[in-house]
FIKOL-343088 format. One record per atom (N, C-alpha, C): x, y, z; residue in three letters. Coordinates in steps of 0.05 Angstrom, whole numbers, padded with zeros to 5 digits, always signed. Layout:
FIKOL-343088
XYZALA/...
//
This chain:
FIKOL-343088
-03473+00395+01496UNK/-03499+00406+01493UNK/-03507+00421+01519UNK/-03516+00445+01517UNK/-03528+00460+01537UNK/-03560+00469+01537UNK/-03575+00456+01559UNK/-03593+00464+01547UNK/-03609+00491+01578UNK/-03628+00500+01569UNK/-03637+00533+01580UNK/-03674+00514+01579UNK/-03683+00526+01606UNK/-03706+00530+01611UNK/-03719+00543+01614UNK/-03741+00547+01606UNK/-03760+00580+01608UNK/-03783+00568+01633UNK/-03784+00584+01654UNK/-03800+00570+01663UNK/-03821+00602+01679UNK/-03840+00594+01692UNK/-03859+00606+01706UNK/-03866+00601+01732UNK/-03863+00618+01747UNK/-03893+00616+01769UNK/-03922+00604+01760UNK/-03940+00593+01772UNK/-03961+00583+01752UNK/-03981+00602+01767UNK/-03981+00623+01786UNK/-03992+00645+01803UNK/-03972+00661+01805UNK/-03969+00684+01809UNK/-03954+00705+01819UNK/-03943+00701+01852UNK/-03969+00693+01873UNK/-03962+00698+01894UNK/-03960+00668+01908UNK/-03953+00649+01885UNK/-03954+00622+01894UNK/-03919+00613+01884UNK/-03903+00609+01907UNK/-03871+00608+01895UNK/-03866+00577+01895UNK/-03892+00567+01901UNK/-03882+00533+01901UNK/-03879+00520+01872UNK/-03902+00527+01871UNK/-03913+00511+01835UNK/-03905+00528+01818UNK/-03894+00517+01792UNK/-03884+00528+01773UNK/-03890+00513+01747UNK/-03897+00530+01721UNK/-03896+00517+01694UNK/-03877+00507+01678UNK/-03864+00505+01665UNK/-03846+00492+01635UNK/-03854+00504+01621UNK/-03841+00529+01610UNK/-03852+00533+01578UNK/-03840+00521+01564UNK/-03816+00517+01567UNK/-03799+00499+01546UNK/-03771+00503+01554UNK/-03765+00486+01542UNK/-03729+00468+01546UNK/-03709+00480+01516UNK/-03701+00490+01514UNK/-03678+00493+01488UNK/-03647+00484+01484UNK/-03644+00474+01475UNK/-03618+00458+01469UNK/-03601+00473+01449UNK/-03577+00482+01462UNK/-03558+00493+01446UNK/-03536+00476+01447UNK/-03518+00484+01426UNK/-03489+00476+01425UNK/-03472+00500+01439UNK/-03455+00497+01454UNK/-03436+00529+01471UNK/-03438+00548+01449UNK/-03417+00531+01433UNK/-03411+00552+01416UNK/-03433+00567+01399UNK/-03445+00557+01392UNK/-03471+00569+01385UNK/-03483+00591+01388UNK/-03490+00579+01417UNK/-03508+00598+01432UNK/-03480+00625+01436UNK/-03455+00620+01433UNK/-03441+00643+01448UNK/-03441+00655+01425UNK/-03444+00651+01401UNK/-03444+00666+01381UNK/-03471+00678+01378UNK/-03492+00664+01385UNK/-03523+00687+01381UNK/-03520+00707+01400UNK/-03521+00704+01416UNK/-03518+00725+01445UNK/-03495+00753+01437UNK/-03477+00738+01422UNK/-03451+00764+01417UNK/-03429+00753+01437UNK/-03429+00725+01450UNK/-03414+00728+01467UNK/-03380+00735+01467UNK/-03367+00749+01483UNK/-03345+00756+01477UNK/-03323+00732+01486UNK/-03309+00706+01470UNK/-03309+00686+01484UNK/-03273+00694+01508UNK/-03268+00712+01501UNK/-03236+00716+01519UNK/-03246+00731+01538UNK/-03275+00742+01545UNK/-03281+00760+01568UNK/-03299+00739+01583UNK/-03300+00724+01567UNK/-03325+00701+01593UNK/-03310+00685+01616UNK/-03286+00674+01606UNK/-03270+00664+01633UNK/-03262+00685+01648UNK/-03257+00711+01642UNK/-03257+00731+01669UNK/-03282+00734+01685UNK/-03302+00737+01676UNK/-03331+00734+01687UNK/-03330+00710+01706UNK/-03324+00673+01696UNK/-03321+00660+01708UNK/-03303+00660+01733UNK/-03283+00669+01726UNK/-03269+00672+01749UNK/-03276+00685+01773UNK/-03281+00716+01761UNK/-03299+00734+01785UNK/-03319+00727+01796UNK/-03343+00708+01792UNK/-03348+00696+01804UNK/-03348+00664+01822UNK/-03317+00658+01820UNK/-03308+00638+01842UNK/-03297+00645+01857UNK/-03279+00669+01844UNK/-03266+00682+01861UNK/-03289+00696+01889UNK/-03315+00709+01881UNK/-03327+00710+01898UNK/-03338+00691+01911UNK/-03352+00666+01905UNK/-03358+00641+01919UNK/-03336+00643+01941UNK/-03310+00633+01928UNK/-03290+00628+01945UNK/-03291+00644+01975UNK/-03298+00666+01971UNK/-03298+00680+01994UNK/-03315+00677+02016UNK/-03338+00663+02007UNK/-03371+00654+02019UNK/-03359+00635+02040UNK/-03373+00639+02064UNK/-03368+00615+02089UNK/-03383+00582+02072UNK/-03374+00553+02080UNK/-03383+00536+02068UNK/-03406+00528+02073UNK/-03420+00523+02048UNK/-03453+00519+02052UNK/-03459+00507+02023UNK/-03495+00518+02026UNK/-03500+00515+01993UNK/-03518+00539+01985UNK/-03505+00548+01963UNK/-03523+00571+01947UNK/-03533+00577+01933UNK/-03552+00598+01926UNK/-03557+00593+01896UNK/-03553+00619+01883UNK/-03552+00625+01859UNK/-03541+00634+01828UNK/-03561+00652+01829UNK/-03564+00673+01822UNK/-03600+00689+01808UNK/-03591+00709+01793UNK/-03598+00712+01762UNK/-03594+00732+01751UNK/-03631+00746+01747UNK/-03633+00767+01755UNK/-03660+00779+01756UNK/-03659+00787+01725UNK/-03678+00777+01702UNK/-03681+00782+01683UNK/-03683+00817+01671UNK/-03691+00831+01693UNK/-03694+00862+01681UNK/-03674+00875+01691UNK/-03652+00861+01710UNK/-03645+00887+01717UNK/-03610+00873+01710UNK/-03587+00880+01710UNK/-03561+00882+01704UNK/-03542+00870+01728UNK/-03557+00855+01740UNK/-03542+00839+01774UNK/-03547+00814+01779UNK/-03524+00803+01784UNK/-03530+00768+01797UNK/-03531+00767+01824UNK/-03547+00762+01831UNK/-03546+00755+01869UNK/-03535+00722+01868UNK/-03531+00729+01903UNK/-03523+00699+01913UNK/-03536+00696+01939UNK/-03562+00677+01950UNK/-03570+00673+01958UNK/-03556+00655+01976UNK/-03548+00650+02004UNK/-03550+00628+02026UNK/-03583+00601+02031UNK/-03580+00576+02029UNK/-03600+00565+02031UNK/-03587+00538+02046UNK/-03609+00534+02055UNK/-03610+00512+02086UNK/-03595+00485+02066UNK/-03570+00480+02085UNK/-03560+00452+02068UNK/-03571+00428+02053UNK/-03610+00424+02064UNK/-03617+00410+02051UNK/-03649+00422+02033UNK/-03641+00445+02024UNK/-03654+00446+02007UNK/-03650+00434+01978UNK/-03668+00436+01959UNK/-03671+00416+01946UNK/-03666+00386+01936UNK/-03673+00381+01961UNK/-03662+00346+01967UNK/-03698+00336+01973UNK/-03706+00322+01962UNK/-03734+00317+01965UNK/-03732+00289+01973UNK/-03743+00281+01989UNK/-03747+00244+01999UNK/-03772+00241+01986UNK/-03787+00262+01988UNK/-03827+00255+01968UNK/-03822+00251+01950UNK/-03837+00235+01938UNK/-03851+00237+01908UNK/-03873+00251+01904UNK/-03865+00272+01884UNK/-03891+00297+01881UNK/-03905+00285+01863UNK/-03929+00287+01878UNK/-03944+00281+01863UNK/-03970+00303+01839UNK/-03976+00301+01823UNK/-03991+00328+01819UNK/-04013+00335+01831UNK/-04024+00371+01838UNK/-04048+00366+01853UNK/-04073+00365+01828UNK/-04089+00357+01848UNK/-04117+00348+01834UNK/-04118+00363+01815UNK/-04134+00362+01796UNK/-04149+00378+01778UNK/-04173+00401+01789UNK/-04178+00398+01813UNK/-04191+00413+01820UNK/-04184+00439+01844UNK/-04158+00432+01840UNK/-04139+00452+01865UNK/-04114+00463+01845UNK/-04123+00462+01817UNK/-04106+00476+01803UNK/-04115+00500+01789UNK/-04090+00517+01794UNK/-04101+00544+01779UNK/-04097+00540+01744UNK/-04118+00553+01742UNK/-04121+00550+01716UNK/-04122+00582+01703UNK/-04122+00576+01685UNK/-04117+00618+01669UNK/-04142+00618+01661UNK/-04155+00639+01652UNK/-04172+00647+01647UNK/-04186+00644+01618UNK/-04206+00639+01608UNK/-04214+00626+01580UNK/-04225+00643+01567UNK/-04217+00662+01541UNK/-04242+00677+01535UNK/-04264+00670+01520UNK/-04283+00683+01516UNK/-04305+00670+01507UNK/-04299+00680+01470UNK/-04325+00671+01450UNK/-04326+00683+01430UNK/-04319+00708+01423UNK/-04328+00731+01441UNK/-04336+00748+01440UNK/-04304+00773+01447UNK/-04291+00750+01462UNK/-04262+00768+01463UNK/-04263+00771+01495UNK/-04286+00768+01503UNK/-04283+00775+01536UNK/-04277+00751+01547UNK/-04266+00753+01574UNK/-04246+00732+01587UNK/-04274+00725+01609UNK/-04276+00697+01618UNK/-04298+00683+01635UNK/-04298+00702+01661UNK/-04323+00691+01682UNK/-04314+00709+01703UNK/-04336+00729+01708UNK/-04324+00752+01722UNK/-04344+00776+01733UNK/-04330+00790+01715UNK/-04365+00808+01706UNK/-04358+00821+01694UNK/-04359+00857+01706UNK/-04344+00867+01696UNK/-04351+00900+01712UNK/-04371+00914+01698UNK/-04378+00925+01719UNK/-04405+00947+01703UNK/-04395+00964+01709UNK/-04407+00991+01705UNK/-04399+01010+01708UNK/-04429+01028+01720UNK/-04432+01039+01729UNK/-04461+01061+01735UNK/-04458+01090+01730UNK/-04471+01100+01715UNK/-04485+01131+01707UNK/-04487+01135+01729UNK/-04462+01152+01751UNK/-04480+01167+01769UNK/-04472+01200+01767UNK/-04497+01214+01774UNK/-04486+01244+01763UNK/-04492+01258+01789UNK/-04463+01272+01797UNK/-04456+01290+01817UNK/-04457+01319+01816UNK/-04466+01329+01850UNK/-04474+01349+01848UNK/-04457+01368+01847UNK/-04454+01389+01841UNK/-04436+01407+01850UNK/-04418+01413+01874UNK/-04439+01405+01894UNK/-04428+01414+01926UNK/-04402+01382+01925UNK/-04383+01397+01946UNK/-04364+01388+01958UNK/-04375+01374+01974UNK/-04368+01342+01987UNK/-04382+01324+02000UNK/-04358+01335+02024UNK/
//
């Protein structure tokens, strides 16, 4: 069983905290069949990338496929990253971002914009 996570930023400019949208559980073969996968071209893929690891000074790294664009990076990260001694705990309810609610009416909570009628003169300011 293989399973795939969809996950989020829970802010854009906040890279700590992150959501769960959900967890999906495939079988390999399965999933290599929805995708189209080509299964005699995937262990070349595998390879090419050990073959590049292999080349990497020893450490620990990480994997990134950028969803829009057609490239996997490989990141260097400090030997003890993701090694946690804390227990995280969640933050308050009152130091969490929350999304925005709309009301009946279709408009989302909040400030609202106005706009002002102002009418200009001819002359160049």
């Amino acid at each position: 069983m293989m399973k795939l996570g969809y996950v989020s930023r829970v802010h854009p400019r906040d890279h700590f905290n992150h959501v769960i949208f959900a967890v999906a559980g495939y079988k390999p073969k399965d999933f290599a069949s929805q995708i189209n996968l080509n299964t005699s071209n995937m262990w070349g893929i595998v390879k090419n990338i050990v073959d590049l690891c292999m080349k990497l000074n020893e450490g620990k790294y990480v994997l990134v496929k950028d969803p829009t664009k057609l490239q996997v990076r490989i990141y260097e990260v400090p030997p003890d990253a993701f090694e946690n001694d804390y227990v995280e705990e969640p933050l308050p309810e009152d130091e969490q971002v929350q999304p925005p609610s709309e009301n009946v009416g279709g408009e989302a909570d909040g400030a609202v914009n106005e706009v002002e009628d102002k009418t200009t003169s001819g002359e160049a300011a």
